[in-house]
C-alpha positions in Angstrom: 14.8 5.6 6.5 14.2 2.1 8.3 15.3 2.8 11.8 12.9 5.4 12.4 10.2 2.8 12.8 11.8 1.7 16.0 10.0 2.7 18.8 12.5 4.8 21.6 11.9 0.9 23.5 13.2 -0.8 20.5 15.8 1.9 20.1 17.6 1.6 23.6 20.2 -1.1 23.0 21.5 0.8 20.5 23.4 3.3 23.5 24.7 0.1 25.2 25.6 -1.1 22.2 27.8 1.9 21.3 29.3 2.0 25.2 30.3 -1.5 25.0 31.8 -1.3 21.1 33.6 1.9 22.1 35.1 -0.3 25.2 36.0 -3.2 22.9 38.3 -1.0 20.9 39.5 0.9 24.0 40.7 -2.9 24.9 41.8 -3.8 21.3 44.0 -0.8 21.2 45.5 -1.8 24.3 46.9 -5.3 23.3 49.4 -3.1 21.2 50.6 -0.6 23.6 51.5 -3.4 26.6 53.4 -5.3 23.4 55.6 -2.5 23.2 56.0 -2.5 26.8 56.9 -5.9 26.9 59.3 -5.2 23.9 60.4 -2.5 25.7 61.0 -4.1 29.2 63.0 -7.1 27.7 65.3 -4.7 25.7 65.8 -3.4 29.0 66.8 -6.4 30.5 64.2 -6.0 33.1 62.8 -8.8 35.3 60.5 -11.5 34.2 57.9 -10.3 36.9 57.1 -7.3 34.5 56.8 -9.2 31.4 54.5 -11.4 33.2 52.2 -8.7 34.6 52.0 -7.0 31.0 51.0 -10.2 29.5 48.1 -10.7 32.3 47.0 -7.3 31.5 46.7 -8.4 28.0 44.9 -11.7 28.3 42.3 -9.3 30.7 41.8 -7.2 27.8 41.5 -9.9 25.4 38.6 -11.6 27.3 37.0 -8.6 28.6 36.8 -7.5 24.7 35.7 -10.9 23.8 32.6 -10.3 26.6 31.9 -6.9 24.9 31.9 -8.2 21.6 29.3 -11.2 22.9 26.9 -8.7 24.5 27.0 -6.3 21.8 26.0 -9.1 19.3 23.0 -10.3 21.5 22.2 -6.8 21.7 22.6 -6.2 17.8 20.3 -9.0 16.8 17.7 -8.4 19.4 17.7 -5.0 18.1 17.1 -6.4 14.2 14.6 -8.8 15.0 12.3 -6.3 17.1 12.9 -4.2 13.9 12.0 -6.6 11.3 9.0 -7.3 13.2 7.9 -3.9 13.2 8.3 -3.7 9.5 6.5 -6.8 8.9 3.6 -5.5 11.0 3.6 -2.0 9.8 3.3 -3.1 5.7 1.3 -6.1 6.7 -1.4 -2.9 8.3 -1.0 -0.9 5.5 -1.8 -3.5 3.2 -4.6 -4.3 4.7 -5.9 -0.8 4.3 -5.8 -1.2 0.6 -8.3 -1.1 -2.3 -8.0 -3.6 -5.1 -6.2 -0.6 -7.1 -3.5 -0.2 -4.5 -2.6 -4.1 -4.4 -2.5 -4.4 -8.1 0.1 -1.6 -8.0 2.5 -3.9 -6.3 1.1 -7.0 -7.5 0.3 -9.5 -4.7 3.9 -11.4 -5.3 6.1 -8.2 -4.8 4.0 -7.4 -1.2 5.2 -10.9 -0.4 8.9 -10.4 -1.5 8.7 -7.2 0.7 7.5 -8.4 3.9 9.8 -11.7 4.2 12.5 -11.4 1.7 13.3 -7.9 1.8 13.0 -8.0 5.3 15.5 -10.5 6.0 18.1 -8.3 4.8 17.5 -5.7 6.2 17.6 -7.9 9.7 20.7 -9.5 8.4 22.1 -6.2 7.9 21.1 -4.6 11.6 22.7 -7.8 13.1 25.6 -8.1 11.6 27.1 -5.0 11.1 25.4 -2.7 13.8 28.2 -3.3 16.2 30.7 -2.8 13.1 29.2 0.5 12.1 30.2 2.2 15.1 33.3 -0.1 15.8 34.9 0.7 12.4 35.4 4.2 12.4 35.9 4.7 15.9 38.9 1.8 15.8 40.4 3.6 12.4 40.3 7.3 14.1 41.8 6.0 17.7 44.3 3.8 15.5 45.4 6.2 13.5 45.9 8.8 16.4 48.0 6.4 18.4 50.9 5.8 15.1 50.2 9.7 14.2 53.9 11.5 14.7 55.5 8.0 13.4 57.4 7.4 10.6 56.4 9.0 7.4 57.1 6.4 5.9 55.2 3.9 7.3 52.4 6.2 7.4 52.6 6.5 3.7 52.0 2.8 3.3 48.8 2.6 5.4 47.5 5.8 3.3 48.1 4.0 0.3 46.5 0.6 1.1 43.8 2.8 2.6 42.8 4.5 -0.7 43.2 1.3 -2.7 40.7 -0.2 -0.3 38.2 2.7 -0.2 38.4 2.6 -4.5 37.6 -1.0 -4.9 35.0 -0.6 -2.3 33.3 2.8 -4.1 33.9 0.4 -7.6 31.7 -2.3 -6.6 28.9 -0.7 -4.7 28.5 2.0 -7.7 28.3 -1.2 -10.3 26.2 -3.6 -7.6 23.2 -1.2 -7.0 21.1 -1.8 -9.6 21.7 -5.4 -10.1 20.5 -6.1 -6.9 17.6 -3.9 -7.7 17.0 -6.3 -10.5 17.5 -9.2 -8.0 14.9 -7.8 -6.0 12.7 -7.9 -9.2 13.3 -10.9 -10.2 12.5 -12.5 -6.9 8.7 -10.6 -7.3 8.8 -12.9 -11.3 10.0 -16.2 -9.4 6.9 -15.5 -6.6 4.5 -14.8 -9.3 5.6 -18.3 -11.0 5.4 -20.4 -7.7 2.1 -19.0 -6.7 0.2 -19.5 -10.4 1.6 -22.8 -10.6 0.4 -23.8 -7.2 -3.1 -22.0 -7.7 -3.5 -23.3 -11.0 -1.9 -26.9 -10.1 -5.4 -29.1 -11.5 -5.6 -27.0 -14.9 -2.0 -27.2 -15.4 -2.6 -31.3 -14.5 -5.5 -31.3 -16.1 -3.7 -29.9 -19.2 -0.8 -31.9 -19.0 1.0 -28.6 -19.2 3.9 -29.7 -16.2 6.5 -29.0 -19.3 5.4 -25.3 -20.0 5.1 -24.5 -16.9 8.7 -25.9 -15.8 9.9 -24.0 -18.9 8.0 -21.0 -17.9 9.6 -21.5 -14.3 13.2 -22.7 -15.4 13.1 -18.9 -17.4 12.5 -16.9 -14.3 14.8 -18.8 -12.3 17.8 -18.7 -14.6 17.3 -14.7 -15.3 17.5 -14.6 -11.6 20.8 -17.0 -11.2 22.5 -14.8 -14.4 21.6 -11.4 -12.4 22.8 -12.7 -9.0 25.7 -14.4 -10.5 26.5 -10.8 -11.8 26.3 -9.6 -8.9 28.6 -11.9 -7.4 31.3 -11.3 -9.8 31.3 -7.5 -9.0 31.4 -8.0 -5.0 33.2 -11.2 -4.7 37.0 -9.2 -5.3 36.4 -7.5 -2.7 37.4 -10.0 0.1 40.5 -11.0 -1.3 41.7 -7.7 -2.3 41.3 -6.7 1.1 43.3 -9.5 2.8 45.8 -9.4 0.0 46.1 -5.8 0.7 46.3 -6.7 4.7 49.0 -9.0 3.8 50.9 -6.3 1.2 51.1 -3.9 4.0 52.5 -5.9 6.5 55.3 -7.1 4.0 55.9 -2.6 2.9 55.8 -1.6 7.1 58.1 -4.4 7.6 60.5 -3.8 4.3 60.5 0.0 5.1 61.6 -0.8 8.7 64.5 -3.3 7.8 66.2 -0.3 5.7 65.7 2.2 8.4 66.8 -0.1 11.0 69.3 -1.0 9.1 70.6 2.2 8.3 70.6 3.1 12.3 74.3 2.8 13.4 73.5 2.4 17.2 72.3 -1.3 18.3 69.5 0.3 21.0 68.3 2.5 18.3 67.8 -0.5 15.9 66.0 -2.3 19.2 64.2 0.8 19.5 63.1 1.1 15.8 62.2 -2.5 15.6 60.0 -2.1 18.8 58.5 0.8 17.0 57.8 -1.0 13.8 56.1 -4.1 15.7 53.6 -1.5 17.2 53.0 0.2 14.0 52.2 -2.9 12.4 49.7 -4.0 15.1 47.8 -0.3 15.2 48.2 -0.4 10.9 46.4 -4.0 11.0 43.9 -2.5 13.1 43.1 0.0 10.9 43.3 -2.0 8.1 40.6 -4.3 9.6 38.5 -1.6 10.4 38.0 -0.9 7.0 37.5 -4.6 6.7 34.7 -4.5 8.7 33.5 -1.3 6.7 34.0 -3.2 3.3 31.7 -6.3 5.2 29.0 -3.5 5.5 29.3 -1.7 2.3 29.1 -5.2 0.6 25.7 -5.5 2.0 24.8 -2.1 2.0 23.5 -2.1 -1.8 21.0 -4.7 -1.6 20.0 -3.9 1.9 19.6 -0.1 0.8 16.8 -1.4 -2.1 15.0 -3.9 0.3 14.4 -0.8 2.7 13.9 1.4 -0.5 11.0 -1.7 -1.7 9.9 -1.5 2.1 9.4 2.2 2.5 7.1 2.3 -0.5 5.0 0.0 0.9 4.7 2.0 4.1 4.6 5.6 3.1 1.8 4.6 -0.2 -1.6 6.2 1.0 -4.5 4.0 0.2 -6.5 5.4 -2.3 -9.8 4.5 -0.7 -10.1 6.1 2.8 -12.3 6.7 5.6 -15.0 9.1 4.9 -15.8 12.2 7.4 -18.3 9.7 9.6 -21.2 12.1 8.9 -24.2 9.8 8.3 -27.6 10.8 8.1 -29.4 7.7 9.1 -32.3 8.1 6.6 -33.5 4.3 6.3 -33.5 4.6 1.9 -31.6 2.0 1.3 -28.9 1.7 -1.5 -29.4 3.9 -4.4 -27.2 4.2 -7.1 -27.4 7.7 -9.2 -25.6 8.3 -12.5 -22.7 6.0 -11.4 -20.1 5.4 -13.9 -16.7 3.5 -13.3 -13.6 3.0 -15.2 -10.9 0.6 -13.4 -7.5 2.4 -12.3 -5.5 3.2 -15.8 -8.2 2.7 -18.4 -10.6 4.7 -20.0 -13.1 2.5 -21.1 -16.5 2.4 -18.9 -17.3 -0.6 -17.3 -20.5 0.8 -15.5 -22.1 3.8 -18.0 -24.5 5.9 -16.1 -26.3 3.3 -13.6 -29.8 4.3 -11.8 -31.2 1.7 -9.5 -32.7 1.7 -5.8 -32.8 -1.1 -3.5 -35.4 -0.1 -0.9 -35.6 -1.0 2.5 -37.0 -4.6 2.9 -36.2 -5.2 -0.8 -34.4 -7.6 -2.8 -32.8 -6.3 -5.9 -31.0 -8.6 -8.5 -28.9 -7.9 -11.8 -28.3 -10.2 -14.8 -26.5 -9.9 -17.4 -23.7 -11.6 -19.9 -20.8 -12.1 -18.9 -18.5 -8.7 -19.0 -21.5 -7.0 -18.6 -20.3 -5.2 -15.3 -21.8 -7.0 -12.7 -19.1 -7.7 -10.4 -17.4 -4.0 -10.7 -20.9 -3.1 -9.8 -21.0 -5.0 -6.7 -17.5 -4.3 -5.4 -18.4 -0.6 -5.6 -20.5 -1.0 -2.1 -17.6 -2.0 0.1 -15.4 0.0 -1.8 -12.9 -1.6 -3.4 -13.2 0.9 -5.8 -14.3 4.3 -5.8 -16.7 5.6 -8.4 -15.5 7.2 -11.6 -18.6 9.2 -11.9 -22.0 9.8 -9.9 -22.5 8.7 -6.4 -23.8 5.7 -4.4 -25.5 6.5 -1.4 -26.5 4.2 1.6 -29.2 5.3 3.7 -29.3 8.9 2.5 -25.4 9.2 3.1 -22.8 9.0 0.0 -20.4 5.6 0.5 -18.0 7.8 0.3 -18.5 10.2 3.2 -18.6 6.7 5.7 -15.6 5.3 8.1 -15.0 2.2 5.8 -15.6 0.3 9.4 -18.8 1.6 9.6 -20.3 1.3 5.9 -18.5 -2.5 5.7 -19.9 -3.1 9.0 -23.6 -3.2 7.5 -23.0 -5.2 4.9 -22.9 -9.3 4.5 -20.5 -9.8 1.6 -20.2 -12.9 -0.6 -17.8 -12.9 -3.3 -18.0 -14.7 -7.1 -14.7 -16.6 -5.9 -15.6 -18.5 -2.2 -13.0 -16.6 0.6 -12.4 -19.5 2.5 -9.3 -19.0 5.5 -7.2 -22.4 7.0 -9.1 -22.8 10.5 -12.1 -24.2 12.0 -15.5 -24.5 10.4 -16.6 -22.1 13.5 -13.9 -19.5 12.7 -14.5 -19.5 9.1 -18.3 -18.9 9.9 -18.2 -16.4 12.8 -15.6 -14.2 11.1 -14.8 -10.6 11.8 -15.8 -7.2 13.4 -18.3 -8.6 16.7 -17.4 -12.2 16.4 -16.9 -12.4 20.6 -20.1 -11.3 20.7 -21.9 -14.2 18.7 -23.2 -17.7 20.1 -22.6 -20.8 19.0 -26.7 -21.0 18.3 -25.9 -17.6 16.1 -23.2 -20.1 13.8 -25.7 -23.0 13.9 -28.6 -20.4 12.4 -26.4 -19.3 10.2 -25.5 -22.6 8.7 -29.1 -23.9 8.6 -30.0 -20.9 6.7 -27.0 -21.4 4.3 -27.9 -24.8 4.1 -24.8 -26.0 5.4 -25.7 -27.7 8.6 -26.4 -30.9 7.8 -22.7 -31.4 5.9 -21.1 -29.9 8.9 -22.9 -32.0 11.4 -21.6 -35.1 9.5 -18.2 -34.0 9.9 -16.6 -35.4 12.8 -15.4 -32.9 14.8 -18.5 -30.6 13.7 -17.8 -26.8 14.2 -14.6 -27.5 15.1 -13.7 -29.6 12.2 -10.6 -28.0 10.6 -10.6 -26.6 6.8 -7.7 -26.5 4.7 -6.1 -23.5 3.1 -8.6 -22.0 0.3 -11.2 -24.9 1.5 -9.0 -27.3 -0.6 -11.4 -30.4 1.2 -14.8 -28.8 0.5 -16.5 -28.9 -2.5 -17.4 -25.4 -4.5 -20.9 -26.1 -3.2 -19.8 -26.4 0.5 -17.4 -23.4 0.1 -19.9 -21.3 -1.2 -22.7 -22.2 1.4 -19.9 -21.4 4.2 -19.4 -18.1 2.7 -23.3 -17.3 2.4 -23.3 -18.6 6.3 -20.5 -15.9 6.9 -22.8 -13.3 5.9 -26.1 -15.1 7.5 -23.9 -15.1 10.7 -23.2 -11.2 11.1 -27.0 -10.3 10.6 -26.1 -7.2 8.2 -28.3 -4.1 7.2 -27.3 -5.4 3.5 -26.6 -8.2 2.0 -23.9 -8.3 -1.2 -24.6 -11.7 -3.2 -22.3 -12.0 -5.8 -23.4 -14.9 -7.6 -23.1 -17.0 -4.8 -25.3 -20.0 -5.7 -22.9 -21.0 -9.2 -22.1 -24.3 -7.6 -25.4 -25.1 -6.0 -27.8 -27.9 -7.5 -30.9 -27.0 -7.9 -32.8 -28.2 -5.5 -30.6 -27.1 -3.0 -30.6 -23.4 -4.8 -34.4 -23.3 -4.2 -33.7 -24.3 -0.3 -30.8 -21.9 0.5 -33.3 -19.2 -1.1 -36.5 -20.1 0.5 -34.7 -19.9 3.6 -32.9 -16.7 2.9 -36.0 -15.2 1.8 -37.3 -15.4 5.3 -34.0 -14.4 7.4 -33.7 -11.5 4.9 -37.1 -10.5 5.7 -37.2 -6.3 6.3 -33.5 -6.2 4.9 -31.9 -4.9 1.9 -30.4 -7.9 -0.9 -28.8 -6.8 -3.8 -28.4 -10.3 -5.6 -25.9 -10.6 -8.7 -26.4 -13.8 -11.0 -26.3 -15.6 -14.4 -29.4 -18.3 -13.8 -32.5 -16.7 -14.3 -33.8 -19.5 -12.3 -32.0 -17.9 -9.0 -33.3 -14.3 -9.5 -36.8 -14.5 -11.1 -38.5 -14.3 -7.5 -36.7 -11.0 -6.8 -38.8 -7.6 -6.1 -37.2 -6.2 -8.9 -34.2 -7.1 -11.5 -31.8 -4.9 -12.9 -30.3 -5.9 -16.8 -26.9 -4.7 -17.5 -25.4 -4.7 -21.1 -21.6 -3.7 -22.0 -21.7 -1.7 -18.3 -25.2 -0.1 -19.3 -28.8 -0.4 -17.5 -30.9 -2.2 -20.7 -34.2 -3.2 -18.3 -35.3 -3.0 -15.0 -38.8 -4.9 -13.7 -39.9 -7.8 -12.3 -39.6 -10.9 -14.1 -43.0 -10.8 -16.0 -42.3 -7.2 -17.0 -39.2 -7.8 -18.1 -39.4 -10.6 -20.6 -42.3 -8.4 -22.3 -40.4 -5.2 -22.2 -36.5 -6.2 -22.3 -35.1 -8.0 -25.4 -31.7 -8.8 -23.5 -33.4 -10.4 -20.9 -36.1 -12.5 -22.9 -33.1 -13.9 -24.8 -31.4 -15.1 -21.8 -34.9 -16.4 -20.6 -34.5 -18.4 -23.9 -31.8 -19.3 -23.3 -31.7 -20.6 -20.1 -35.2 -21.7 -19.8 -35.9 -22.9 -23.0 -38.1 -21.0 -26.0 -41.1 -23.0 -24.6 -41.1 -21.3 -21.5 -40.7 -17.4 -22.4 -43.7 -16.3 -24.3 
């Protein structure tokens, strides 16, 4: 499932690795066989000379396996890395290719669990039991083939600790699976606690709620500790059984053998037999330990099996919002909306009911309303993040959805309600994206003098190059939003996306940024979303929405006449005085 993302590059150690592991147990086996030689040779009375060449031969073997066994593990966690990488890339691209719906599908939290936690094990698992994989079964067969024809006896034994081994083994991983599942799940709560309580750190300060939120945390955390302690308690037998049954079966082969030798009348039988039961022994251990080794990997077989299960799904899920056919007609009409309707992912209730609207070439086009009232599923509609429920949105004669997302994004100048601001440089947070080589340093400057940004940035004292925190923790909501508007200044898009991007602005800057916008926008599309009338009234044309529905549409004038939603949030926000 997981090993099939390897490229046939990534893929090549594995041969060497099997050669050399193959050899290592070719050399393991051997240790036995010139043990009963020596055995053999000194019942024989032969000369020291031969005892000494058998034991060279073994110290040969027992270095040159140590060599194969070093190699193979290089090879073994080179191999796991460059596969952990690969997965790490390959969700981190397919998460990127998400809409909003996708994402909230997994939850932000459990995409993080899958491309570090999750992916640990599986490297873990790839490293450390790669070489064992092959080694164990290969060892086992060749082991068992070299006593086969031995006593029956003996034999017996081995089969006997064999299936006590394979039954606690089969016992644990049946009762361990889900519980790590659940691990796995819980790790995705404790994730989602951490990253609220560090995103919401001056409210929960603020709100001197430190105490509910450590409860909240403390909950998380001991579900997970009970669950892993759970899990613990099922595989931790396992090691102990295994050496006690290592150390059971050297005590049966070794009873067994004193009453047959015992029962031999003739002293070079006895030698014979006891020669015989030393080798057994070793070749029984061997097996033993290769099951051992088998045990090692079917201990971590069960939770490495759900991370690749967690990281699979991630892989394999097709984004719900995909490129369109690339057949644009190129009719300059601008943005129309026509009978659009949207409900999110799940619900059934309308958020946007029926919306008509055009924003014309050369136009700026704004929409008001309450709060709830749509405005921001609206908006994310253009780049979709969503696709429409109902209707269509076309973009210069050509439906949004029948664009390469590359292309239709590539037009537009997108400023979100919540200020995207990335750790890096004031210039990388302005000349962002698609065609970024291609912009000059007097494009960035532009930008920020139309965003009204330059003269903050200037005082700064490394200017562009003056480095901003993760989520623009050391600029003001004012500063991060002007950086964002610069962003979009920078790219010089066919359409601009404003989504109420001038919240945290005084006024008097407001009026600036606007004035100046007015005039780089000049023969280009704005669609303008906002909650000050004072921000919008200028605009060629305003759009009111109510509970997801089109109430009004006119210019200011018109619309406090005409619109009874809009003249009471004139009233509101401008005072009964000034709305006639």
């Amino acid at each position: 499932m997981i090993l099939k993302y390897l490229s046939k590059k990534e893929l090549a150690p594995v041969i060497p690795i099997a050669v050399l592991t193959v050899l290592q147990v070719y050399l393991d086996l051997r240790i036995p066989g010139y043990m009963e030689q020596i055995t053999n040779a000194l019942q024989m009375g032969s000369a020291s000379a031969v005892v000494q060449e058998y034991g060279l031969r073994m110290l040969l073997c027992a270095f040159l396996s140590l060599a194969c066994g070093i190699v193979t593990g290089y090879l073994a966690a080179r191999t796991a890395a460059s596969l952990a990488r690969t997965l790490r890339a390959r969700q981190f691209d397919r998460v990127e290719s998400y809409s909003k719906e996708d994402v909230g599908k997994f939850s932000a939290a459990s995409l993080i669990t899958r491309s570090t936690n999750d992916v640990y094990h599986i490297q873990l698992v790839i490293a450390r039991q790669l070489p064992n994989v092959i080694r164990a079964p290969v060892m086992a067969v060749w082991a068992i083939v070299m006593i086969a024809g031995k006593n029956w006896e003996w034999t017996a034994a081995t089969a006997a600790a064999v299936l006590v081994l394979l039954a606690v083994v089969t016992f644990a991983v049946v009762r361990s699976v889900p519980r790590f599942r659940r691990v796995q799940w819980l790790t995705d709560g404790i994730n989602r606690t951490t990253m609220g309580k560090l995103v919401g750190v001056r409210e929960i300060r603020s709100y001197n709620a430190e105490g509910y939120e450590e409860q909240k945390f403390s909950r998380a955390n001991d579900a997970l500790l009970e669950n892993s302690l759970g899990t613990v308690r099922i595989m931790a037998p396992m090691i102990p059984v295994v050496s006690s049954l290592n150390n059971f079966l050297t005590l049966a082969i070794y009873w067994i053998g004193a009453g047959i030798i015992q029962s031999t009348a003739a002293l070079d039988g006895k030698m014979f037999l006891f020669s015989d039961m030393i080798v057994f022994s070793s070749y029984a251990m061997k097996i033993i330990s290769s099951f051992m080794m088998m045990s090692g990997f079917v201990r971590s077989l069960p939770r490495a099996t759900v991370a690749a299960k967690r990281i699979e799904e991630v892989i394999s899920t097709a984004p719900s919002v995909t490129d369109g056919a690339g057949n644009t007609v190129g009719i300059p009409t601008g943005l129309i909306f026509d009978h659009v309707s949207f409900c999110y992912p799940g619900t059934d209730r309308k958020v946007l009911d029926d919306v008509n609207f055009r924003v014309g070439p050369g136009e700026t086009v704004a929409v008001i309303g309450s709060t709830g009232s749509g405005k921001t599923s609206l908006i994310s509609l253009i780049p979709r993040f969503y696709d429409v429920t109902d209707g269509r949105i076309t973009l210069d004669g050509t439906d949004l959805r029948n664009y390469r997302l590359d292309d239709l994004r590539g037009r537009l100048g997108y400023v979100p309600q919540e200020p995207a601001i990335f750790s890096g440089t004031v210039r990388y947070n302005v000349n962002y994206g698609a065609g970024a080589a291609d912009r000059t340093e007097a494009d960035i400057w532009r930008a920020l003098q139309v965003a009204q940004a330059a003269d903050f940035v200037r005082e700064t004292e490394h200017g562009l190059d003056t480095e901003i925190s993760q989520y623009g923790r050391n600029l003001s909501g004012g500063q991060k939003q002007r950086i964002c508007i610069a962003r979009a200044v920078c790219r010089a898009p066919h359409l601009y996306l404003l989504d109420d991007s001038f919240s945290a602005l005084d006024f008097r800057t407001d009026r600036a940024l606007r004035a100046a916008l007015r005039q780089e926008t000049a023969g280009r599309s704005v669609l303008l979303v906002a909650q000050r009338i004072g921000t919008i009234m200028d605009a060629d044309r305003i759009v009111v929405l109510e509970h997801g529905r089109v109430v009004g549409m006119g210019t200011h004038q018109e619309l406090l006449r005409h619109c009874a939603v809009y003249r009471e949030l004139a009233r509101t926000q401008l005072g009964v005085e000034a709305v006639p």
